[in-house]
Structures are given as C-alpha cells and as structure tokens.
N, C-alpha and C positions, 0 to 999 in steps of 0.2 A: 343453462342457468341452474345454478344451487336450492335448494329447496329454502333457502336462508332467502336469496335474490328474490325467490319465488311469492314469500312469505312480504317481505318489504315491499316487493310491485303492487301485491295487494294490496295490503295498509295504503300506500302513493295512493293509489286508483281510488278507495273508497273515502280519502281526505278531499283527495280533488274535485269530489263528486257531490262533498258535504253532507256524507254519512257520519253520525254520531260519534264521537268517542266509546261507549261505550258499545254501540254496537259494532267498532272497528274489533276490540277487546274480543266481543265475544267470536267472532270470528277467528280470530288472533287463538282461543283454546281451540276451535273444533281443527284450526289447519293443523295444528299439532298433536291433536285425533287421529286426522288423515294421515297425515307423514310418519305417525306411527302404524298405521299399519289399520287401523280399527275399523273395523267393518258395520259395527254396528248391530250385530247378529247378537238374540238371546237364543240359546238355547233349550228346549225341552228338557234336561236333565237337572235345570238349574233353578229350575220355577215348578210349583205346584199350581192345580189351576181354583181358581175361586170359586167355591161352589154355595154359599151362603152366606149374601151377603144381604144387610137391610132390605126392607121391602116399604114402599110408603104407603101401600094397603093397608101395612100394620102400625105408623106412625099414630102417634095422638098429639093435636097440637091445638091449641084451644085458637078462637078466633080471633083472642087479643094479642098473643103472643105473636101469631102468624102477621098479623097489620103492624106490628110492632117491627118484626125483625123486614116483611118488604118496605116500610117506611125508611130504614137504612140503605136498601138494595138500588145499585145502577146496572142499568141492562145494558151489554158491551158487545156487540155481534162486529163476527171476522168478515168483512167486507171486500177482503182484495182480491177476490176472484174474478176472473173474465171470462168463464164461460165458454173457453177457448176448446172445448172436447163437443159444444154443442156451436160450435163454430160462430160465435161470440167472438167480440173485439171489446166491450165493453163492460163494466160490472153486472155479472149476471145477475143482481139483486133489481135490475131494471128491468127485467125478462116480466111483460104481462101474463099473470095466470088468475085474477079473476076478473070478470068485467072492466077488464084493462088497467086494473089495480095490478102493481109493482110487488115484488115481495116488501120490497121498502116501505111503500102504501099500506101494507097490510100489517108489515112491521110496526109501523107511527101508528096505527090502527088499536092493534093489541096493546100496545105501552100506554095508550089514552084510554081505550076503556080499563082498563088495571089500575090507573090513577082515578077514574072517575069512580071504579068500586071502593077503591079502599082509601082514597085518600093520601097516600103514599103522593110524593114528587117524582122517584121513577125517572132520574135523568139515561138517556138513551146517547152511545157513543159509541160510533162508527173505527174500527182498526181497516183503515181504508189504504190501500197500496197506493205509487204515484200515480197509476191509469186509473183509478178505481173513484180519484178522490174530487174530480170537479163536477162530474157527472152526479153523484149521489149527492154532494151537499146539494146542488141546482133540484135534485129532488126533493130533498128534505126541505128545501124554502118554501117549498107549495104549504106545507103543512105549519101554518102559527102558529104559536104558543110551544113551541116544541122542547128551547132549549131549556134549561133549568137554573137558574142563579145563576146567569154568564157562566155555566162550564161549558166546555167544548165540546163540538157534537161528532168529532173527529179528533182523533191521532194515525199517524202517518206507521205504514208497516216500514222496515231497512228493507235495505236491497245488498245485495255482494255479488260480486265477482267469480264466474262461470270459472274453473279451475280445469284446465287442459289434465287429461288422464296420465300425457306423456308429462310429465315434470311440473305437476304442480304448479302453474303457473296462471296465470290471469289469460283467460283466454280473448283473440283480439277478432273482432269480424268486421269487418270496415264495410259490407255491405248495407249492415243494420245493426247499427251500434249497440242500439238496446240489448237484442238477442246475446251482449258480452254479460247481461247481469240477469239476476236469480234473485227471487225471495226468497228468505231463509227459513222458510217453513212458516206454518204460526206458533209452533216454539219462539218465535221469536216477538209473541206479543208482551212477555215479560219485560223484555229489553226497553220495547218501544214505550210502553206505557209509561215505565221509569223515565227515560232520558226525556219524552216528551212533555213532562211534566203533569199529564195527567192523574196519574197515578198521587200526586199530592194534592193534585187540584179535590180530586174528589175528598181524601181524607180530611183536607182544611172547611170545606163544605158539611160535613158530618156525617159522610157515608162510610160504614165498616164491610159492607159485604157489595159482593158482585156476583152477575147471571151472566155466564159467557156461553156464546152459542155461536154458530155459524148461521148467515143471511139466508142460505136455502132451504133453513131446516123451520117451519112456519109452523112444527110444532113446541116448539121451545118458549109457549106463551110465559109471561111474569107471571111465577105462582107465588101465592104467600104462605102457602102450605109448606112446602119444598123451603123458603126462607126462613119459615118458625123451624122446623126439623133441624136446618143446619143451623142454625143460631143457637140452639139449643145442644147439638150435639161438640159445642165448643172445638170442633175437628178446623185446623187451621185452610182447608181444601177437600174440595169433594166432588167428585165426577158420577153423571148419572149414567146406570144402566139397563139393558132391557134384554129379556131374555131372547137365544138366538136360535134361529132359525134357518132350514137349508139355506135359504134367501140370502142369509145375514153372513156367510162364510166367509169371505172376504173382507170383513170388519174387525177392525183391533178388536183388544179382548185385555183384559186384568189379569194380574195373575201375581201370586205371591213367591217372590224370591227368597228361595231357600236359604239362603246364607245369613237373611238375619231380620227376614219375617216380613218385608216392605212389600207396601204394592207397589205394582210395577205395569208401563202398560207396553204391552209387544203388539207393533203393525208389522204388516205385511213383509214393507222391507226390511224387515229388522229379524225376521225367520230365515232359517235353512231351506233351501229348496227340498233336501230330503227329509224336512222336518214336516212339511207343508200339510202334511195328513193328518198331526196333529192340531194345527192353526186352525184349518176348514174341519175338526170334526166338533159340532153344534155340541153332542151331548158330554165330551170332554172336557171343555170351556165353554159353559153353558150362559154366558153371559157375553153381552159387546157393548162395548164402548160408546155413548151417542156424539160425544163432543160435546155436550152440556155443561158446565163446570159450574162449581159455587167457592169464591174464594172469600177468604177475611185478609180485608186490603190493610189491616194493618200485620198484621205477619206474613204477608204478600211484602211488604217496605222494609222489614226486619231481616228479610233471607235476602232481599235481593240486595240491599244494602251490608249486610256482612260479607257477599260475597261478590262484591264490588259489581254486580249487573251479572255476571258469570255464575248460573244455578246447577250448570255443569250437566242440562238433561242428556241424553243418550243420543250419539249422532246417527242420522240417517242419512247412508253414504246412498244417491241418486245417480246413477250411468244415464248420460243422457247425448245428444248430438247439440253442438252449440246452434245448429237451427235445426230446433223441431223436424221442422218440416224437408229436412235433407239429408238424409241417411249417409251421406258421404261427407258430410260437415264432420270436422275431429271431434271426437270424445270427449267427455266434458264430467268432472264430477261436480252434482251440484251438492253444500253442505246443506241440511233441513236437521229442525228437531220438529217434535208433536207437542201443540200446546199442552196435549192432556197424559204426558210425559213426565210434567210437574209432581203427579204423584208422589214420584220414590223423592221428592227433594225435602217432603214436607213428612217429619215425624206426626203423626197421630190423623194422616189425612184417609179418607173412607170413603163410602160409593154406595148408591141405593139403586136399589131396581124401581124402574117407573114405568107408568104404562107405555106401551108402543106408540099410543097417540102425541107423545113427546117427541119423536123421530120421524120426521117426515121430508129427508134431503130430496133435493131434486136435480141428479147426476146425469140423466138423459132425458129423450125426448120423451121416453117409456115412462116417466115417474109424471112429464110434464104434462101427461094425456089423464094422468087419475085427477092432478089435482085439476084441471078445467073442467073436467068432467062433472054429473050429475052423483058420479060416486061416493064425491067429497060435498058437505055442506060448511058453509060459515057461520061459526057460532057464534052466540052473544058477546064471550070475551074474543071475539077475533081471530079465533084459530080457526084451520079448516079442519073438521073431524070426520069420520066413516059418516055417509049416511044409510051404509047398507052393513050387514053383522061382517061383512069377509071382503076386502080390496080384489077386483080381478087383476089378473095377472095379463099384463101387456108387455108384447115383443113386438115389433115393429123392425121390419126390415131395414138394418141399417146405410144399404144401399141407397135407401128412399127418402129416409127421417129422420138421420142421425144430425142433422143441423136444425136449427130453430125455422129459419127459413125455409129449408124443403119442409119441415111439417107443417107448417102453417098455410105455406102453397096444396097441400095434402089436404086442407080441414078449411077451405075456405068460409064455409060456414059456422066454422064452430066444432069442438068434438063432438064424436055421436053418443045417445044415453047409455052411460055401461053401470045403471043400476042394477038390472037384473044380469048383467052379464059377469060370466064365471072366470072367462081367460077371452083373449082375442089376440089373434096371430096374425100378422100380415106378413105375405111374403112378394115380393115384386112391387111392381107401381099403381098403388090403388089412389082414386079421390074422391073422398065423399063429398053427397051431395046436402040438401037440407033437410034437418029431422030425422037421422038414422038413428033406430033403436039396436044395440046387441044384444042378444038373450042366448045366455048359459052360453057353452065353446063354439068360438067362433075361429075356424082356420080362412084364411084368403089367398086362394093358391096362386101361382104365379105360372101355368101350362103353357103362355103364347108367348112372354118376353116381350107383351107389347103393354101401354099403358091399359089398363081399366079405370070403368067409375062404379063406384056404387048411385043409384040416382036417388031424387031426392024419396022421404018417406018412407024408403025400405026398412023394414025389419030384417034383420041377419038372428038368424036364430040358429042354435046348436046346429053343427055339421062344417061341413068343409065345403064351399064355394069359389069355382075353379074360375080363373080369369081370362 
C-alpha cells in the first residue's frame, strides 16, 4: 500500500470511529511529518540553554491584583492517564494516597479551599481519555457544588491510529482492538479543547486565563500569586520551572533556539542519543520543565483559529510494539506532541522558576511511598508539602513494588515513618509490619531469596539489615 493509501485508511479509520475533524487534520500534518522523514530530533548545536530566567521569589504582585487575575483562572488537569507502568488499568488520579483520599479527592480539595480564600469561581475541567472518563466523573459526583455555571467538568483527549513502521499504515490487531489506537500525546489538548467546545465555553463564561497541570502532580495548587504575575506580564503562555537536579535529569528542559531567539522545549525523545550528555547534564540546562502551564485563552482561540486547529508543535516520533506487552507484536510508530511544546508557537511567551514544592509527580511506587508517608503533611490550602527540611530518597525493589498491588500487599498497615529517615533501600521481598519507624540509611538486603518481614514496632535505623 502507498503511503497516500496509507494516509486515507487513516483518515477512514478515525471518521469511522467518530474522531473530530479537526483532530483528523491534525493528524493529517504530523503523517506528513512522518512520511517526510522527521524524526523529531533537536539538536545541541541549534539551541542555547536557559540560564536566567524569572524567579517568583522575586515577583511583586499586590493581593488585589493577584484575587483579581485567579478570579479569571480555570484549573484544567491532564487526566488520561492509566497508571499502566504502575500496573493500573484505570485512571491513575484514582490511586488512594491519603487517608484514602484520591488524587482527585484531593484535587476538589485544593480548587475548594482556593475558592473559599479568595473568592474566585475556580471552574475545574478534567482532559479525560476514553478509559479515563466514566470513572473520574463517577468521582467527582461525590464532591457538590463542584461544577461552575453549567461548564463542563470534562472534555475528552482524540485518539489515532497505531501506524505500522513497515508502510505507514493503520496497524490492525484483531486480538485487542483497542491496542490498534494511541493518544496523541497531550499536545494534543489544544486540539481537543478547541473542537470540544470548551475552550469557548469558558471564554463566553468570562474566563481569560488557564492553570494546566497533570493529575499526579498535587503540587500544582491554584495560586493567585502565579496568576497576578502572568496577568500582569501580558505574555500570551507560560510554563513554570524549577531548577534541576541529579534526580531531575531525565526531565525536559527550555531552551532558546538560535535561529531566531524562541523558546523552545526539548524531551527526551526528541534528543540525539550522542547528544544525551548534554540533555542529563543539570548544571548546563539548569532548569526543567514541570508541565505547569498558564495560558491566555483568548490568544490560545486566536492561533488556534488562524491556524485551523493545526499549531504545527514539534513531532515526537514513538517506536513502540503494537501490544506493549509482546515484543514480537510489529513495530508501530506512535505520532505525540508535548503539551508544553506550545512554547515556540506563541511569540512573547516565557517561563518562571517556582519552588520545588510545585512539582510533586507520582511516576512509581517509589514517589507513592513519600507522599503516604509521615514525610509529606497536608496543608491548609490542600497541597501535600515537606514536613521535614530534605525528602528521603526511596528505591524499592522493583521485582517486589513496581505495581500498586504488590506495594500495598508490601505495607499492609500502612507505610513506615520516614521522618527522620535519610534514604531507604529495599532489595528482595520485605513486609512491613505495624509502626515501623526508619531513621537515617536504611539498606534491606536480600541474602536468602526467600521472603522476610519486618515485624511490628521496629525501628530500622542507619545500616544495612540483611534478610
């Protein structure tokens, strides 16, 4: 089949399927991305990296100004996640991490106290995938009063068509239908917002600005600090950042393209493999990217409407197996762009550094042990923040604890207190019992290959304790 055939079965596939027009479109440029050849690769030689950029330590923004411009703001978290590296089938924003509070839970939590300080409306809207979206609203019902002036408390992510390596084509898997489609990144929340009609809805409601964050990151509370600053700095887009860390190497990064002074943001995939030394070194691109954004939704409707839904971000070409889970399933490219991509589209948009406490994703089982823990507390506005000066650093044998379920099977009672604790290691099959305290490095060896327990009460204190 022709790369032309190739290009048409698609379009068929996603009409039949009752994917958008415009999200057909957008598709419709990246396969001719592909077919030309585009990899999606920035290079080192073609970008400077960011080394001073805003600070909101240093911001001044009075506390009318600030209730003034979150009075405008709706808070819009990427919700199509399932959780599926933490062996989730479900929206991971349903994952309990505090006293059985949801990130969701804790989501509606923070948007409500933000309303109740400042007075602000604060409508909150879900970019929910098609698996992602019966289960969360069914959550968010629990919570009244929630939606805002009949908006919608949901718009739906597109989906496309899994593209065979061999010929560009729609690839077909009759075992598991589904497995034939791919989200298109959340680059592709422009798209949806637009064709969904939300993206009007809010601006006929009288909202100019947006707080976009991702569901796992439960530090990304409604500030109005942060909305007086961008309100103020009339910048059409703006992405927060935080300076980086060994930790943080693996995180996109900003960076100004030479050719005609734009930011720009480069992930992972979108590096050289022989470049990669520059990607991961902290103090050469000393800033990362959190996924935070602050948009002005009426020049968010201005580009995306001149450029018919089509913002043209930078593709990220994905090698993948059309089922995950079967290395011998055919090759597959999937097309993605990064919502926080939007950058280079937008002349005069900019980026502030914020505190760490603004970034608190939850990628593994490793991240979902600090925040249950006694490390993190719940603050007044809803956020979880440090309650000790330095986060210990958790590894967790991923043999053991790399799913939700074996950790939880792992910590029947709960995690242990890692207030005073500095690092903790597990290696092999440990289960705690009730009330374990760690203090300062904690290794848990793994010498017999059989299970252990820690029993209840223990204190695990510096040293290594062999199993």
């Amino acid at each position: 089949m022709s790369d032309a055939a190739g290009l048409t079965s698609a379009q068929e596939k996603m009409k039949a399927e009752g994917v958008s027009q415009a999200a057909i479109d957008v598709f419709t440029y990246y396969y001719g991305e592909l077919e030309a050849g585009a990899t999606g690769l920035i290079l080192e030689d073609t970008i400077e990296p960011l080394l001073d950029p805003a600070r909101l330590d240093d911001v001044q923004v009075s506390d009318e100004d600030a209730r003034a411009a979150l009075a405008k703001t709706a808070i819009i978290k990427l919700n199509g996640g399932l959780g599926t590296s933490m062996g989730m089938d479900r929206a991971k924003s349903l994952l309990p991490v505090r006293d059985g509070k949801s990130f969701l839970d804790l989501i509606v939590g923070q948007v409500q106290k933000a309303r109740e300080a400042t007075g602000a409306d604060l409508p909150l809207v879900l970019m929910n995938s098609f698996r992602t979206s019966e289960d969360s609203l069914a959550e968010l019902a629990r919570h009244p009063g929630l939606e805002v002036d009949g908006l919608p408390l949901e718009f739906l992510q597109n989906k496309e068509p899994k593209l065979l390596v061999d010929g560009l084509t729609p690839a077909e898997w009759p075992q598991d239908p589904e497995l034939e489609w791919c989200p298109p990144g959340h680059g592709d929340i422009y798209t949806a917002i637009l064709a969904s009609g939300t993206l009007d809805a809010l601006l006929d409601a009288g909202f100019r600005y947006a707080c976009v964050s991702n569901s796992d990151n439960l530090g990304a509370v409604p500030s109005a600090r942060i909305a007086g600053w961008f309100a103020a700095s009339g910048a059409p887009y703006a992405a927060e950042l935080c300076p980086r860390t060994a930790m943080d190497r693996k995180g996109g990064h900003l960076a100004i393209r030479k050719a005609d002074g734009q930011l720009i943001l480069r992930d992972t995939a979108q590096t050289a493999e022989d470049e990669m030394h520059f990607f991961t070194d902290e103090f050469h691109h000393p800033f990362f990217h959190t996924n935070n954004l602050w948009w002005d939704l009426e020049k968010l409707k201005a580009a995306l409407t001149e450029r018919g839904a089509v913002l043209g971000l930078p593709l990220i070409r994905n090698k993948k197996n059309v089922d995950p889970t079967d290395k011998q399933s055919p090759e597959v490219f999937q097309i993605e762009t990064a919502m926080g991509a939007a950058i280079e589209v937008f002349e005069g948009a900019t980026a502030i550094v914020v505190g760490r406490d603004r970034f608190l994703p939850v990628k593994t089982t490793n991240e979902l042990m600090l925040l249950r823990s006694d490390a993190y507390e719940l603050a007044t506005d809803g956020a979880l923040r440090l309650a000790v000066k330095k986060a210990p650093t958790i590894d967790l044998d991923s043999d053991h604890y790399k799913t939700v379920q074996d950790f939880d099977r792992h910590f029947p009672y709960g995690v242990p207190s890692l207030k005073e604790a500095s690092s903790l290691t597990i290696y092999g099959d440990w289960t705690f019992g009730k009330n374990v305290t760690v203090v300062g490095t904690v290794v848990l060896e793994d010498d017999n290959g059989e299970p252990n327990h820690v029993l209840d009460g223990t204190i695990l204190e510096g040293g290594i304790t062999e199993g």
